[in-house]
Backbone as ProteinMPNN parsed JSONL, in Angstrom:
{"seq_chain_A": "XXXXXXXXXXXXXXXXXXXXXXXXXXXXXXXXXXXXXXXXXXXXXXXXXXXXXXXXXXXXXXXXXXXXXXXXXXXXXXXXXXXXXXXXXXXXXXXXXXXXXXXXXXXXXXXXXXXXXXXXXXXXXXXXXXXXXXXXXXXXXXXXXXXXXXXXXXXXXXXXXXXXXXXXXXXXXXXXXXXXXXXXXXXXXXXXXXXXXXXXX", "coords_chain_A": {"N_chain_A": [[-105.984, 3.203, -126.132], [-106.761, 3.998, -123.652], [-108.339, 2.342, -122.563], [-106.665, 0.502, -121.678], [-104.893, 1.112, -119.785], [-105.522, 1.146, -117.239], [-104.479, -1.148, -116.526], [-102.293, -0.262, -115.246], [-102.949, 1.052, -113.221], [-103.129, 1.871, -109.681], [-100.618, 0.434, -109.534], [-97.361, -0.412, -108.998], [-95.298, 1.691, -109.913], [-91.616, 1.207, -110.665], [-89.211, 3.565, -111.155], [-86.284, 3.697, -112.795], [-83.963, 6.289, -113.348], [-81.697, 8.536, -114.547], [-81.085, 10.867, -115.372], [-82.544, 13.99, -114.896], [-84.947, 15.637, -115.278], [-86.327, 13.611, -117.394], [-86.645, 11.864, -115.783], [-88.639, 12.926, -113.68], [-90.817, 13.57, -115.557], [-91.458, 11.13, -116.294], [-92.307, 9.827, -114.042], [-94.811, 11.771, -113.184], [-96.412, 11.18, -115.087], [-97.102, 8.638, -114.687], [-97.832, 9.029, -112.195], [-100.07, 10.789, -112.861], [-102.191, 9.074, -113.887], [-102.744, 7.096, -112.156], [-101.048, 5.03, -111.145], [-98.666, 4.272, -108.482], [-95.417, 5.8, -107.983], [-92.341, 4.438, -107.705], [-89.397, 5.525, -106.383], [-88.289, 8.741, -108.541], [-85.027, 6.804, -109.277], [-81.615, 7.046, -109.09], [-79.792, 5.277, -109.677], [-78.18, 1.693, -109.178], [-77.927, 0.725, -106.556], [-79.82, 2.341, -105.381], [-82.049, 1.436, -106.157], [-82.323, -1.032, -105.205], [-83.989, -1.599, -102.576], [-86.176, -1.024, -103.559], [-87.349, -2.979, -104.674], [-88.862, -5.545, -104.071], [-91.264, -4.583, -104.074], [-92.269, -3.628, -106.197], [-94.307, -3.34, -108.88], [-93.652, -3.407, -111.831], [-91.072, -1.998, -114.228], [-89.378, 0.934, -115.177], [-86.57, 0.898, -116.891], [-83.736, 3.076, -117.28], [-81.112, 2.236, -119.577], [-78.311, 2.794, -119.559], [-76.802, 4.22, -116.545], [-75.384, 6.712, -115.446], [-72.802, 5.766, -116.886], [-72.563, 3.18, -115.647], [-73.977, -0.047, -116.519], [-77.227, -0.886, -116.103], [-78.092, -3.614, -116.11], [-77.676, -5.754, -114.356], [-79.548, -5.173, -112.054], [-81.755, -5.354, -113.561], [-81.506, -8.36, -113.834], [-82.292, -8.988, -111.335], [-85.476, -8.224, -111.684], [-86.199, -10.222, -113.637], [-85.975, -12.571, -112.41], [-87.412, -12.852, -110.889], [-89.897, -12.454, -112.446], [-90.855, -9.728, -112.603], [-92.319, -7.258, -114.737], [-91.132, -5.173, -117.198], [-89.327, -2.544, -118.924], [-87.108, -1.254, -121.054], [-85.349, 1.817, -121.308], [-83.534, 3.757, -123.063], [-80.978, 6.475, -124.231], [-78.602, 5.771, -124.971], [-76.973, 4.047, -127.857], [-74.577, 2.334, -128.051], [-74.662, 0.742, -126.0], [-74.596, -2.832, -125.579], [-76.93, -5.009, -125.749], [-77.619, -7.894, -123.521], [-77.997, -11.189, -124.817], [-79.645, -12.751, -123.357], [-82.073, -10.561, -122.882], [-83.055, -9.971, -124.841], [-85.492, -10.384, -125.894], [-87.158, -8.802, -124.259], [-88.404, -5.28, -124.056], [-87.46, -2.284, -125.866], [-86.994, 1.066, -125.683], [-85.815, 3.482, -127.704], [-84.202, 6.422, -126.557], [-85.56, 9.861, -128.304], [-88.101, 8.662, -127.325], [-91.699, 9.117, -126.7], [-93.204, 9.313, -123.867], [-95.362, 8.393, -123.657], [-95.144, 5.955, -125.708], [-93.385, 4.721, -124.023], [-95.165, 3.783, -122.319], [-97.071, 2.476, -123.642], [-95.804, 0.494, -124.314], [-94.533, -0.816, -121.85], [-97.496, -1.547, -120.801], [-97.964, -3.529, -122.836], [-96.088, -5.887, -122.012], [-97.13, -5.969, -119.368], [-97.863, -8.644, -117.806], [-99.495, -9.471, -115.573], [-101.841, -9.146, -113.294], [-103.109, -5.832, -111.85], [-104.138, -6.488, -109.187], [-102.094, -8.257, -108.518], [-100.262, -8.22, -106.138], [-98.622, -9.441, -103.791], [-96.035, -10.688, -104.822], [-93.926, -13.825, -104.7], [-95.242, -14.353, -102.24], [-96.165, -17.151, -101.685], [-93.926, -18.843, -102.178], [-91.271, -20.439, -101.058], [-88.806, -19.158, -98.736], [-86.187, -19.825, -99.781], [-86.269, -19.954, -102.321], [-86.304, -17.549, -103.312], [-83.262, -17.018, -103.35], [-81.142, -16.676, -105.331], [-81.864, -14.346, -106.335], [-81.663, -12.666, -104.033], [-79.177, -13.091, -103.341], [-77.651, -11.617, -105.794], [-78.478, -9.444, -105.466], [-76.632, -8.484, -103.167], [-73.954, -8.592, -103.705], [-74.377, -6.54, -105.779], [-74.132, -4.75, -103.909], [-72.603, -5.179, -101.919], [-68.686, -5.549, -102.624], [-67.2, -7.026, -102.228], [-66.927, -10.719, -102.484], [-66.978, -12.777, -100.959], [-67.591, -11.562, -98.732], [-70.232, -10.795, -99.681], [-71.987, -12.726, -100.045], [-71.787, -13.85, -97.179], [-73.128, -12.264, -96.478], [-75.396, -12.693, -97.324], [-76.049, -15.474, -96.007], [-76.664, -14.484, -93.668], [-78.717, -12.603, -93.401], [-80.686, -14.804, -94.382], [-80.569, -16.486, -92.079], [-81.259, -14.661, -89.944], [-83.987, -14.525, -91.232], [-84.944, -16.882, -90.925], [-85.356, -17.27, -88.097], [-87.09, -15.221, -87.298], [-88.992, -15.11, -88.42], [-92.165, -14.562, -88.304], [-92.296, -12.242, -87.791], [-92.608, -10.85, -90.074], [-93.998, -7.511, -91.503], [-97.704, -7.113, -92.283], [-98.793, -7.245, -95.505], [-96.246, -7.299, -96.764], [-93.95, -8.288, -98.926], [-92.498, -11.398, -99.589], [-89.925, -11.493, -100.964], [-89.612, -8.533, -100.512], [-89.51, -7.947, -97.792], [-87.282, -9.7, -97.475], [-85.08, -7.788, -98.721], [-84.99, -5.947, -97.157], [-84.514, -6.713, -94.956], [-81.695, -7.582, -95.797], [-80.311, -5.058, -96.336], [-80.745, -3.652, -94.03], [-78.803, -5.065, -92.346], [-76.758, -5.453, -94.111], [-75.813, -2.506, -92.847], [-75.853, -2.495, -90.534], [-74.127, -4.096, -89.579], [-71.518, -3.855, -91.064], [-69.081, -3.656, -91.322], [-68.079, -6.263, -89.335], [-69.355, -8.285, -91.331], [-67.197, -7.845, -93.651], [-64.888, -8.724, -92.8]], "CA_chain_A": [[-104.98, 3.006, -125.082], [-106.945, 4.347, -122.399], [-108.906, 0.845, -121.583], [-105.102, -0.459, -121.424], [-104.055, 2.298, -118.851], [-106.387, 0.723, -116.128], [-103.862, -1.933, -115.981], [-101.349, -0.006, -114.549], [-103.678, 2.195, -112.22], [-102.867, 1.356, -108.938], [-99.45, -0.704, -109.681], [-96.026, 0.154, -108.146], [-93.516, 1.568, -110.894], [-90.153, 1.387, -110.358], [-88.5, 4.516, -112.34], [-84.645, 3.824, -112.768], [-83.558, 7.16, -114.917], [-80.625, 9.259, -114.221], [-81.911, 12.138, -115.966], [-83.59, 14.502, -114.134], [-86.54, 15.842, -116.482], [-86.89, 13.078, -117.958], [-87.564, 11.194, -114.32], [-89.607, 13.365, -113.189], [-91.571, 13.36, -117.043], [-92.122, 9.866, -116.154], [-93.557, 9.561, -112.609], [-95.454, 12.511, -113.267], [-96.91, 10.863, -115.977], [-97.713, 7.249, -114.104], [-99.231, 8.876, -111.018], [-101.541, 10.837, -113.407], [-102.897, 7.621, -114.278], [-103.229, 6.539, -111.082], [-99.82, 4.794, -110.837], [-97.797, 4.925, -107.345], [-94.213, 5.58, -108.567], [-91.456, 4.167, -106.439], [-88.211, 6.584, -106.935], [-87.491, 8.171, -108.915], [-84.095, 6.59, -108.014], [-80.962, 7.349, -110.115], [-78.383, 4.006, -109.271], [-78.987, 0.416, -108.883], [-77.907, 0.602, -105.031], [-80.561, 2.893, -104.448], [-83.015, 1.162, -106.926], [-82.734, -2.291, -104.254], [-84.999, -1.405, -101.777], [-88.03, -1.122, -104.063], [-87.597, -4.545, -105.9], [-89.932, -6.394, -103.517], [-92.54, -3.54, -103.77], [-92.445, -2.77, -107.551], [-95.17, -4.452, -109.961], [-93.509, -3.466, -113.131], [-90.405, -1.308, -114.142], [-88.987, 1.398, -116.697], [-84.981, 1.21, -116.482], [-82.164, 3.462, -118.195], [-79.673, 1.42, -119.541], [-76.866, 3.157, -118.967], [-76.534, 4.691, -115.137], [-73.872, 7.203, -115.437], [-71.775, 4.777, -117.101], [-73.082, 1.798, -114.962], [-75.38, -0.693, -117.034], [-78.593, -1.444, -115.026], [-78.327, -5.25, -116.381], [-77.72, -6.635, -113.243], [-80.522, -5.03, -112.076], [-82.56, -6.505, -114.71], [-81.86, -9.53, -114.1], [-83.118, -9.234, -110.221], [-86.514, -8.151, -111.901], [-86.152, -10.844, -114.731], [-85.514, -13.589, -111.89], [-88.89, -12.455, -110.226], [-90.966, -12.182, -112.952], [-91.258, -8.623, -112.503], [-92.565, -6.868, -116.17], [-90.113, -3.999, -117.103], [-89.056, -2.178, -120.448], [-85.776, -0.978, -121.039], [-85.384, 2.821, -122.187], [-82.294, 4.454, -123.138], [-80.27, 7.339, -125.043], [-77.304, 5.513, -125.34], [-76.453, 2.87, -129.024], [-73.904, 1.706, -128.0], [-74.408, -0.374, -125.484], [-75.129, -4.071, -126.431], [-78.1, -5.655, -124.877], [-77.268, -9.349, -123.755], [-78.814, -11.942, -125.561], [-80.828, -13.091, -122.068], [-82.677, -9.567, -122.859], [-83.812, -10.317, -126.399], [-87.487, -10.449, -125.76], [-87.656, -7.275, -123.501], [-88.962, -4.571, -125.069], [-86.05, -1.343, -125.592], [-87.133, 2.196, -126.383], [-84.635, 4.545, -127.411], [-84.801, 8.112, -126.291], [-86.254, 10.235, -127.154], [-89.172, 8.593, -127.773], [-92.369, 10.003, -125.539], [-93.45, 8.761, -122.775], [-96.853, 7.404, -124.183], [-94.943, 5.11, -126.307], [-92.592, 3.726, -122.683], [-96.632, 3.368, -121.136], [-97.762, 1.467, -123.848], [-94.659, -0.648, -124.064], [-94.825, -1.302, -120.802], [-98.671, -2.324, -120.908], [-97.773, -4.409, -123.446], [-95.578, -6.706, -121.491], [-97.427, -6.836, -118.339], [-99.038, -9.801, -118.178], [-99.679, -9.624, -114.078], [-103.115, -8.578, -112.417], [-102.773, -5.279, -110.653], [-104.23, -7.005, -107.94], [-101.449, -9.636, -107.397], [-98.888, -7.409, -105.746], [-97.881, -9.737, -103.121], [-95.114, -11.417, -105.295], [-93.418, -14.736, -103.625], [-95.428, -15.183, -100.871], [-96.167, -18.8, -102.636], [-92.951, -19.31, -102.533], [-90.188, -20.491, -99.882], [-87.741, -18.376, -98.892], [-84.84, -20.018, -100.77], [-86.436, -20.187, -103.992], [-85.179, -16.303, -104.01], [-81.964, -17.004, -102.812], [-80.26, -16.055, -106.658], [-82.165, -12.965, -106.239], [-81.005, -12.453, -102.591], [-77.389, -12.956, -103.693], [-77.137, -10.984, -106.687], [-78.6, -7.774, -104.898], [-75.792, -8.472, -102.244], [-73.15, -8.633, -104.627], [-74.406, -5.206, -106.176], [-73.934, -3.767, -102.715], [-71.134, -5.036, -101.636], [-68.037, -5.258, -103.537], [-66.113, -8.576, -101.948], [-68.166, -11.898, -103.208], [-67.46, -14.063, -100.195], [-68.692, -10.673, -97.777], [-72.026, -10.319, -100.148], [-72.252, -14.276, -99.466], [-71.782, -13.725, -95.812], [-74.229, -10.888, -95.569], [-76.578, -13.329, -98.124], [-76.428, -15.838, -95.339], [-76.884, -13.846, -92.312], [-79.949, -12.461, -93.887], [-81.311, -15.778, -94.268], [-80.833, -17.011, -90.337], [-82.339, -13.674, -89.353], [-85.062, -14.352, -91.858], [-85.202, -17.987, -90.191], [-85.392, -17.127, -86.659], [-87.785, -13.805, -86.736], [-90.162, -15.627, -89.766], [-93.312, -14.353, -87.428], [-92.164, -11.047, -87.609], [-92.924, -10.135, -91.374], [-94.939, -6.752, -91.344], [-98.693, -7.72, -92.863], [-98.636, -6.894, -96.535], [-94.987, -7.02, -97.235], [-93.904, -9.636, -99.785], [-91.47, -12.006, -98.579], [-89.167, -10.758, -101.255], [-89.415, -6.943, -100.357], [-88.674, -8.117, -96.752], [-85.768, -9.725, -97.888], [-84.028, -7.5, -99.653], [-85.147, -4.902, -96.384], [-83.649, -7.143, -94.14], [-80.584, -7.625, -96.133], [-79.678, -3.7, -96.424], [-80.473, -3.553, -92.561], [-77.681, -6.168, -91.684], [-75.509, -4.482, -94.129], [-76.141, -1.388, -92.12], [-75.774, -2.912, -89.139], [-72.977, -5.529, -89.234], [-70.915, -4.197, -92.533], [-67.735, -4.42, -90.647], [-68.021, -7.778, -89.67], [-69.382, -9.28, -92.867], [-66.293, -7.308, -94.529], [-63.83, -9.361, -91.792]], "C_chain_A": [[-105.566, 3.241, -123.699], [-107.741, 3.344, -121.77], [-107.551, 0.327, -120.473], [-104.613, 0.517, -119.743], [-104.717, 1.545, -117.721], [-105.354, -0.688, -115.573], [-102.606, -1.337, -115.018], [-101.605, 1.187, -113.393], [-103.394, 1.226, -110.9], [-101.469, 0.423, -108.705], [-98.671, 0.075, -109.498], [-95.187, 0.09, -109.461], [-92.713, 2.185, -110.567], [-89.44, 2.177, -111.936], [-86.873, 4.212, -112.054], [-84.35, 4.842, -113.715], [-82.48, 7.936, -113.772], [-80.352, 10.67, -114.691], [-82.624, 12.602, -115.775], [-84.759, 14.881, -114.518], [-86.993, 14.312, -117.14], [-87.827, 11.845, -116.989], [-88.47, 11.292, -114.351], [-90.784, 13.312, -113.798], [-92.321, 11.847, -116.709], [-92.613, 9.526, -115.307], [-94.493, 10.524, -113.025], [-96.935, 11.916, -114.113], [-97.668, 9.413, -115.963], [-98.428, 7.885, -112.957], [-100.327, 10.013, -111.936], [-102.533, 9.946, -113.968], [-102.722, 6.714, -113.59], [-102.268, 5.22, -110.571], [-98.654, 4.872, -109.279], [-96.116, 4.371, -108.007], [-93.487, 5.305, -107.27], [-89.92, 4.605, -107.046], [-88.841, 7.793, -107.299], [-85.843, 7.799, -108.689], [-82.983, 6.643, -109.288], [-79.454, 6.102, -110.29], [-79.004, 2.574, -109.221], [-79.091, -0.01, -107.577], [-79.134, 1.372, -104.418], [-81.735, 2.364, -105.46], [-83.346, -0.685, -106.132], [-83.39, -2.36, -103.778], [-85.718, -1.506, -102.216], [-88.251, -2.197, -104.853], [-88.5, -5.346, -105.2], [-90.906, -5.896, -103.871], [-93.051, -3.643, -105.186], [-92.951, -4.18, -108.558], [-94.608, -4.162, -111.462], [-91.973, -2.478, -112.896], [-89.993, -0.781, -114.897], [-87.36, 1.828, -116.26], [-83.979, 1.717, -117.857], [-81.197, 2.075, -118.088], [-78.417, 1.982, -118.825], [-76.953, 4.515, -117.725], [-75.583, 5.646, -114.848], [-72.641, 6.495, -115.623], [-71.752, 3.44, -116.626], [-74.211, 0.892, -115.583], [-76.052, -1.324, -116.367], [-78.796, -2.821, -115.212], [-78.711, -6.323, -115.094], [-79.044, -6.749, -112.271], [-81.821, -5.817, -112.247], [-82.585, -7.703, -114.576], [-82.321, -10.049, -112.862], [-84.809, -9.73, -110.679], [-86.965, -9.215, -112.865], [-86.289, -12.458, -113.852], [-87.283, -13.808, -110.953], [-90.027, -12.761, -110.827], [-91.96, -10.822, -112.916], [-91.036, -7.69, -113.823], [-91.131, -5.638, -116.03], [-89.619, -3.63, -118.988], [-87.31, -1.369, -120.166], [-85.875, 0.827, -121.528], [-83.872, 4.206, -122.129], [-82.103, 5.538, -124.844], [-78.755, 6.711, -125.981], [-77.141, 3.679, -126.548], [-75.942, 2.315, -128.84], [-73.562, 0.438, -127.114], [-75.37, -1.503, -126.156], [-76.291, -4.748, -125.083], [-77.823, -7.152, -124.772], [-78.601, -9.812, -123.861], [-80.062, -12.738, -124.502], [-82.341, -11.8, -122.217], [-83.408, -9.401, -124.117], [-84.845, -10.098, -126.655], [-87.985, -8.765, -125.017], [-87.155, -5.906, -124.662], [-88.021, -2.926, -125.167], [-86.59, -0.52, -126.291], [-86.245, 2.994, -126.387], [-85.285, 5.915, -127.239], [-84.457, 9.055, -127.396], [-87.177, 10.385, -127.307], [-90.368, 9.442, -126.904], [-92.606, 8.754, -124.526], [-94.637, 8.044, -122.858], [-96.06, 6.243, -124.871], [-94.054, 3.993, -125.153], [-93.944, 3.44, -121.804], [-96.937, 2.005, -121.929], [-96.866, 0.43, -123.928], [-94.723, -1.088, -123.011], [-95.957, -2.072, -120.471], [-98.627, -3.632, -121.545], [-97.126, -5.899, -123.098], [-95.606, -6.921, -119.632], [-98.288, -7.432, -118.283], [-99.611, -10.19, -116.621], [-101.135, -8.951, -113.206], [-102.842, -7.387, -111.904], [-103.111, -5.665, -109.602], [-103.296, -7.684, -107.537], [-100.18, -8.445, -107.03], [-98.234, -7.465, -104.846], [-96.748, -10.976, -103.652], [-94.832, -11.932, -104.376], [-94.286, -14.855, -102.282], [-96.252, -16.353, -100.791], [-95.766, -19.465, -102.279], [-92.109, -19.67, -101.182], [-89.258, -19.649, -100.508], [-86.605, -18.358, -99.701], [-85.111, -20.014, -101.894], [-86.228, -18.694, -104.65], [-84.032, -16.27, -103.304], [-81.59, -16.311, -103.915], [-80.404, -14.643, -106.811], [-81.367, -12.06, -105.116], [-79.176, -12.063, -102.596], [-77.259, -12.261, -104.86], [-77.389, -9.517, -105.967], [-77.435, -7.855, -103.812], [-74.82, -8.102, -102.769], [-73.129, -7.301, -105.291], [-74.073, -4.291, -105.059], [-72.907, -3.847, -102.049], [-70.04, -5.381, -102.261], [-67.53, -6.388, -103.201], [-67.688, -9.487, -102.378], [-68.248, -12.539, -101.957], [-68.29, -13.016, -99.219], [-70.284, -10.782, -98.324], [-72.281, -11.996, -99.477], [-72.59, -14.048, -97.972], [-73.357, -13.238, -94.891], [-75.92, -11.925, -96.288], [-77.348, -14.862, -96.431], [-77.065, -15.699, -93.967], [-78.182, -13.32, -92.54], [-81.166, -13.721, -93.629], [-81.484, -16.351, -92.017], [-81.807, -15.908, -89.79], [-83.408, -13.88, -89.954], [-86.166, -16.301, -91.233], [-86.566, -17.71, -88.956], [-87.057, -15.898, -86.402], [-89.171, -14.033, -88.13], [-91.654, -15.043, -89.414], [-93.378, -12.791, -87.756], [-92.561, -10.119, -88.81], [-93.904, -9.104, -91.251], [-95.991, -7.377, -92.954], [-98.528, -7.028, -94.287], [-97.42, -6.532, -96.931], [-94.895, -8.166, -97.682], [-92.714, -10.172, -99.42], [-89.938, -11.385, -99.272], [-88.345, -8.839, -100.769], [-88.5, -6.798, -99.026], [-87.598, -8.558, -96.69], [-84.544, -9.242, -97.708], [-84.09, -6.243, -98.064], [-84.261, -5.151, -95.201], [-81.854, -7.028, -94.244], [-79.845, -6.044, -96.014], [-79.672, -3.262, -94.646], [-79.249, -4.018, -92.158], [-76.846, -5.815, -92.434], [-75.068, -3.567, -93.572], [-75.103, -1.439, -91.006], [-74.541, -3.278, -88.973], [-72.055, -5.538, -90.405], [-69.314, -4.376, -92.293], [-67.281, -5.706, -90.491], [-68.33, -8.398, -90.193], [-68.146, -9.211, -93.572], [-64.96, -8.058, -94.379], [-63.966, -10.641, -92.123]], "O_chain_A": [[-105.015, 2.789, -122.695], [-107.89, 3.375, -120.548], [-107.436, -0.006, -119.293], [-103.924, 0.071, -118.826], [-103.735, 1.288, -117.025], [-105.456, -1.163, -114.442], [-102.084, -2.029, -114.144], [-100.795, 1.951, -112.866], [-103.422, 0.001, -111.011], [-101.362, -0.25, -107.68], [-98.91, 1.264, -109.705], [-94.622, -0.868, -109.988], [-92.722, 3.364, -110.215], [-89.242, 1.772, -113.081], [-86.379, 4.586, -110.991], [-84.415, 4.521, -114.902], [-82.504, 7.89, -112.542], [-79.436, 11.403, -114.317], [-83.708, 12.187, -116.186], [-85.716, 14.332, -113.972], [-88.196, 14.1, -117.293], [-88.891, 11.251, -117.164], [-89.321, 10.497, -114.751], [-91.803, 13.09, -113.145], [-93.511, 11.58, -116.874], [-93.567, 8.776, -115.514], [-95.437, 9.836, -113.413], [-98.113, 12.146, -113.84], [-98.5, 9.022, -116.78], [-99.534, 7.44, -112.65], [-101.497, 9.981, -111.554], [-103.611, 10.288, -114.454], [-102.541, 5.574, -114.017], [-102.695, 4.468, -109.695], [-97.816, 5.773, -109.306], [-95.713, 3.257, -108.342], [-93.783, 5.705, -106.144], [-89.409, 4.062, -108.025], [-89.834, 8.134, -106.656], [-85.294, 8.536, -107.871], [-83.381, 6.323, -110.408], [-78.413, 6.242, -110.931], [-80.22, 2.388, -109.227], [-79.934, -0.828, -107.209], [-79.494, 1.191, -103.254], [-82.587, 3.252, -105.504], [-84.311, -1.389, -106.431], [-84.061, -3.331, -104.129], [-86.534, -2.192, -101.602], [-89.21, -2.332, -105.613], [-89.095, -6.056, -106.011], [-91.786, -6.724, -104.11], [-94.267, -3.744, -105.346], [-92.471, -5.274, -108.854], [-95.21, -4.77, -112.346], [-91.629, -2.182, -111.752], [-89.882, -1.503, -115.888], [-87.016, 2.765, -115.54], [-83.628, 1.146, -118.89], [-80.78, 1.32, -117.209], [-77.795, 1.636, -117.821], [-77.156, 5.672, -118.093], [-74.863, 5.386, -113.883], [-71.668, 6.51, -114.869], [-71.003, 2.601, -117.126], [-75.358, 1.072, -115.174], [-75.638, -2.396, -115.925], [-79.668, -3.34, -114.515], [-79.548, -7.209, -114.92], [-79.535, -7.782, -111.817], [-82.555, -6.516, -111.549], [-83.516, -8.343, -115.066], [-82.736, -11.207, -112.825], [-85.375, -10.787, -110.4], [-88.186, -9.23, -113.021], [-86.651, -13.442, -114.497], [-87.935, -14.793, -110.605], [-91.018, -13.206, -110.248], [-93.176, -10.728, -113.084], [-89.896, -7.327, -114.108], [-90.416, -5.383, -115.061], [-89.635, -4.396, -119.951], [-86.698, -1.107, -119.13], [-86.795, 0.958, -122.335], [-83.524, 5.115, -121.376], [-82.664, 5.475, -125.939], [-78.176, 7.014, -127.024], [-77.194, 2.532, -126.103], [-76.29, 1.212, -129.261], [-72.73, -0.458, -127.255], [-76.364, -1.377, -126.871], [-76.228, -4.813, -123.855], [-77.773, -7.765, -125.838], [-79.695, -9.417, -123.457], [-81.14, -13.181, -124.899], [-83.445, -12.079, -121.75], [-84.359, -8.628, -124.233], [-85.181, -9.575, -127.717], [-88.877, -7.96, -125.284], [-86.271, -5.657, -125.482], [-88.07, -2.421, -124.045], [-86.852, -0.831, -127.453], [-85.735, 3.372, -125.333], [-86.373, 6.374, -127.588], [-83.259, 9.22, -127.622], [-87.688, 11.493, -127.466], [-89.966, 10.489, -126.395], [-92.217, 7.586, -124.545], [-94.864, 7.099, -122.103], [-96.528, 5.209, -124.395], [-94.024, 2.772, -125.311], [-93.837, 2.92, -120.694], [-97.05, 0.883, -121.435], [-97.282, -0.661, -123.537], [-95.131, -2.243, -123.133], [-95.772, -3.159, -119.923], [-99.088, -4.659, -121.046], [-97.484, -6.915, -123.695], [-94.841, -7.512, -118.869], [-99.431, -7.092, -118.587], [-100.188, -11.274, -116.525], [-100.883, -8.072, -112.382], [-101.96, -7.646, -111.086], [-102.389, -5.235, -108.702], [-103.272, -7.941, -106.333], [-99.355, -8.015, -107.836], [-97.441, -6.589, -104.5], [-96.609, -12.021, -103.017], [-95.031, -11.44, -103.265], [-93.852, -15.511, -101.335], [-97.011, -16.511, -99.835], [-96.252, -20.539, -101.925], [-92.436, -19.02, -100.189], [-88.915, -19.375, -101.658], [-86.078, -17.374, -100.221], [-84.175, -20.075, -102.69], [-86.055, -18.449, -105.844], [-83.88, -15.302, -102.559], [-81.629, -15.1, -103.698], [-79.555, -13.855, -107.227], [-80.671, -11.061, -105.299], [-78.397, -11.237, -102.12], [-76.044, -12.377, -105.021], [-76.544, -8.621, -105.96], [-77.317, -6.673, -103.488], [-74.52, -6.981, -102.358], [-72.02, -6.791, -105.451], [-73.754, -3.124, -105.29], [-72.28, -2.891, -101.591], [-70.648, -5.971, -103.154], [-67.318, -7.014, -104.239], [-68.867, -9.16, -102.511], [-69.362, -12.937, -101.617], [-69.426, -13.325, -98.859], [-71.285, -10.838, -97.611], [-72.795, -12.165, -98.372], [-73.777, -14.085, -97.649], [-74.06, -13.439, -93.901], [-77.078, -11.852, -95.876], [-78.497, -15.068, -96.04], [-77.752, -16.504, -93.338], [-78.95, -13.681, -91.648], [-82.186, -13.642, -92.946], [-82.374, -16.431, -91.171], [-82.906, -16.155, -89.294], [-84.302, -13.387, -89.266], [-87.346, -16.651, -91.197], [-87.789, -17.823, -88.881], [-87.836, -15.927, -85.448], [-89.99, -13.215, -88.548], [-92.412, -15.073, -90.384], [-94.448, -12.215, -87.953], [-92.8, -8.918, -88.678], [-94.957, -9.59, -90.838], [-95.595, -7.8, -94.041], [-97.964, -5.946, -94.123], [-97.338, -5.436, -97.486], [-95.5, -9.112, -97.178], [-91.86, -9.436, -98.926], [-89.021, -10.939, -98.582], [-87.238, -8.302, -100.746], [-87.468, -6.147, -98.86], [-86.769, -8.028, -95.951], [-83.525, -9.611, -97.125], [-83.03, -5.63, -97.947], [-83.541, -4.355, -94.598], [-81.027, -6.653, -93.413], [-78.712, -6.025, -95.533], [-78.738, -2.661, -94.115], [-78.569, -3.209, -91.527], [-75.775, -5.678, -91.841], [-73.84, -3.489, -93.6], [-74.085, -0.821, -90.695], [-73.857, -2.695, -88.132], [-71.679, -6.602, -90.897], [-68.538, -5.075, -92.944], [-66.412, -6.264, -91.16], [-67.865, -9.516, -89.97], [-67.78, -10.236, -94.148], [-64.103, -8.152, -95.258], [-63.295, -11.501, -91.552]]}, "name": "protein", "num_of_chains": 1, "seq": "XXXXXXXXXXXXXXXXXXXXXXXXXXXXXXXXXXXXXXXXXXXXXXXXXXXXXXXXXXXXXXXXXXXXXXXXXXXXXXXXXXXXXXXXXXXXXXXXXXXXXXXXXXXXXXXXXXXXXXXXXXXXXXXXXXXXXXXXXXXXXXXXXXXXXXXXXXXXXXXXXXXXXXXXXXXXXXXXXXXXXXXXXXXXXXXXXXXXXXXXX"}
């Protein structure tokens, strides 16, 4: 396993757990193997921000009662690797999720590394996702993280488009090594910030 580990030296993981030991168990356990963890973050509102950044990801299913799916299917829309790892049976995994790889707890944490290894198939070097790509070709992405953040559909819309013009207009402005996605989604939580009144109107 320890050839395999070199793949994820240097790569951005995104911890979604809601369980405090067992978080911490798990960054602890990626930056000793040379890992930069991003979180760990315990919600999916506060697990937005690092979806541009994050080369792979290990997500609780169940969120304090909130299933991280939606989530999932940001990182799933990306092409961003990720394993699933939960306590909880009962929830049902939709059939879009079939292929991704689900450890129940409470397995160790060597067995959520190598699972994880196992299904990234991405260079650590490439870790400027989308910037390939035109902007609109993450629109679906763009609008589903909106939608997780704000609660009206036509406001997340609103705030999805307003994003975009600012992302138009200020296209020059991208800081150097930020992926067009990351900026995105950075922009988008700004202008919620900013302007959540009048998106809400």
């Amino acid at each position: 396993m320890q050839g395999n580990l070199d793949r994820l030296r240097g790569s951005r993981i995104l911890i979604v757990e809601d369980e405090y030991l067992i978080a911490r168990n798990l960054a602890r356990t990626f930056e000793k193997i040379g890992a930069q963890v991003l979180g760990p973050v315990a919600s999916i509102s506060q697990a937005i921000p690092h979806l541009g950044r994050a080369d792979a990801a290990v997500l609780d299913i169940d969120l304090d009662g909130t299933p991280v799916f939606p989530l999932a299917d940001i990182l799933y829309q990306n092409h961003t690797p990720f394993v699933f790892f939960s306590g909880c049976a009962e929830i049902i995994i939709p059939d879009r999720f079939r292929f991704i790889n689900t450890l129940p707890k409470p397995n160790g944490i060597r067995e959520v590394i190598a699972s994880l290894i196992a299904t990234y198939d991405r260079s650590a070097s490439v870790v400027a996702e989308g910037d390939g790509e035109d902007v609109i070709t993450l629109m679906p992405s763009l609008r589903l993280a909106a939608r997780l953040l704000v609660a009206d559909d036509a406001a997340a819309d609103r705030l999805v488009e307003r994003t975009f013009e600012y992302a138009i207009a200020h296209v020059d402005e991208r800081p150097a090594g930020m992926s067009r996605l990351e900026w995105l989604l950075s922009t988008l939580e700004d202008l919620r910030l900013l302007e959540g009144r009048t998106i809400l109107n």
